[in-house]
C-alpha positions as CSV (number, residue, x, y, z in Angstrom):
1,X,-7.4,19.4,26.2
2,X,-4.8,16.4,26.1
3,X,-8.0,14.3,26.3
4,X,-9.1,14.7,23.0
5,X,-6.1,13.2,21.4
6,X,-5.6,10.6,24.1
7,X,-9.4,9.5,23.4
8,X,-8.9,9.0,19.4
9,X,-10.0,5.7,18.2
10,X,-6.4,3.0,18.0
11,X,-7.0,2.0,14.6
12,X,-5.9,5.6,13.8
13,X,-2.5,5.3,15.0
14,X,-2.1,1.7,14.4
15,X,0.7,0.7,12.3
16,X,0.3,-1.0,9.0
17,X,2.1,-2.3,6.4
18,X,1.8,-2.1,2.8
19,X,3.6,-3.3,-0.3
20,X,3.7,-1.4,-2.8
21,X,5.5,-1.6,-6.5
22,X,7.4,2.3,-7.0
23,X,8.5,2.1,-10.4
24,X,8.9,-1.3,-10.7
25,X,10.8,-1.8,-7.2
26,X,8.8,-3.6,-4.8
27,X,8.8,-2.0,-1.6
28,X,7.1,-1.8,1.7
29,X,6.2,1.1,3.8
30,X,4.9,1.1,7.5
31,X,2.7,4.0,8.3
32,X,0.1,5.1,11.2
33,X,-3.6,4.5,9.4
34,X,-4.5,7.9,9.6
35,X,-1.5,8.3,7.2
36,X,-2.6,5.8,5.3
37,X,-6.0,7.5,5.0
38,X,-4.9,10.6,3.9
39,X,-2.4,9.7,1.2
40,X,-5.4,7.7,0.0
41,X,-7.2,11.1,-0.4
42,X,-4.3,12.6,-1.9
43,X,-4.2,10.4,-4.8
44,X,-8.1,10.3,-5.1
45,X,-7.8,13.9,-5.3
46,X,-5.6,13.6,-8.6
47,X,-7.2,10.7,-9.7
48,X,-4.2,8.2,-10.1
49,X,-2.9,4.9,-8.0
50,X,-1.1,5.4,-4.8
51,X,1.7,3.9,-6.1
52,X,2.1,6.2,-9.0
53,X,1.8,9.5,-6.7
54,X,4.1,7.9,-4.2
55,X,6.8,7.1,-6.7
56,X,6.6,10.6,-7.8
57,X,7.1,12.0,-4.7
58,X,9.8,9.7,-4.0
59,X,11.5,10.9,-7.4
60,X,11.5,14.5,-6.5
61,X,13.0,13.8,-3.3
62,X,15.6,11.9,-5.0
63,X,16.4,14.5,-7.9
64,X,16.1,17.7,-5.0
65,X,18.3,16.0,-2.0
66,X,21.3,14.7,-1.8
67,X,22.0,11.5,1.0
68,X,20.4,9.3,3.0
69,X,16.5,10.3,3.1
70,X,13.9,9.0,5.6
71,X,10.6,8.5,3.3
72,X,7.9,7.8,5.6
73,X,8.9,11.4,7.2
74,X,8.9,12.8,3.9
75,X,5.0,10.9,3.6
76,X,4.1,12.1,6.8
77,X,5.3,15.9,6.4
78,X,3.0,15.7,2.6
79,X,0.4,14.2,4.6
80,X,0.8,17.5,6.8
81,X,0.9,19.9,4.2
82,X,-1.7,18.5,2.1
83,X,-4.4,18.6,5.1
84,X,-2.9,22.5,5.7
85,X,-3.5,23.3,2.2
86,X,-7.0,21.5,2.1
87,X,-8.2,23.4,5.1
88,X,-6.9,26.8,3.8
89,X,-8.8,26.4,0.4
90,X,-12.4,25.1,2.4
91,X,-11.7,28.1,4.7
92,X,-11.7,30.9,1.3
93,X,-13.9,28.5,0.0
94,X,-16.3,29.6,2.8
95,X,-15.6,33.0,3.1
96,X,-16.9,33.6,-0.4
């Protein structure tokens, strides 16, 4: 089974950097590209920028936690979610 995984094309897993501006602070953000790939889906899916959907994740970290905050885990565990909750509304979807 390992396999599988251990056979996925690098480019998935290799590490890139992007700056971006998150309300009006230029930043940059190192993430695996299958990251990359999905965030890019997420703010396709609600038709805005990356940047804008990123800052407003980063805001609602900031205004619901209190110290030091790692935000590329917080961008990985959305990425995580947002695949969950995808596959869970093609799998009703298909059921209908």
């Amino acid at each position: 089974m390992c396999s599988i995984y251990s056979r996925q094309d690098p480019d998935r897993y290799a590490l890139t950097t992007r700056s971006l501006r998150l309300d009006g602070c230029s930043t940059s953000i190192r993430l695996e590209n299958a990251f990359w790939d999905v965030l890019d889906r997420m703010a396709a899916d609600e038709r805005r920028p990356l940047p804008d959907l990123l800052s407003e994740l980063h805001n609602e970290v900031v205004a619901n936690r209190q110290g030091p905050m790692n935000f590329t885990s917080i961008l990985r565990s959305s990425c995580l979610i947002f695949l969950e909750t995808s596959d869970r509304g093609r799998t009703a979807i298909a059921a209908e």
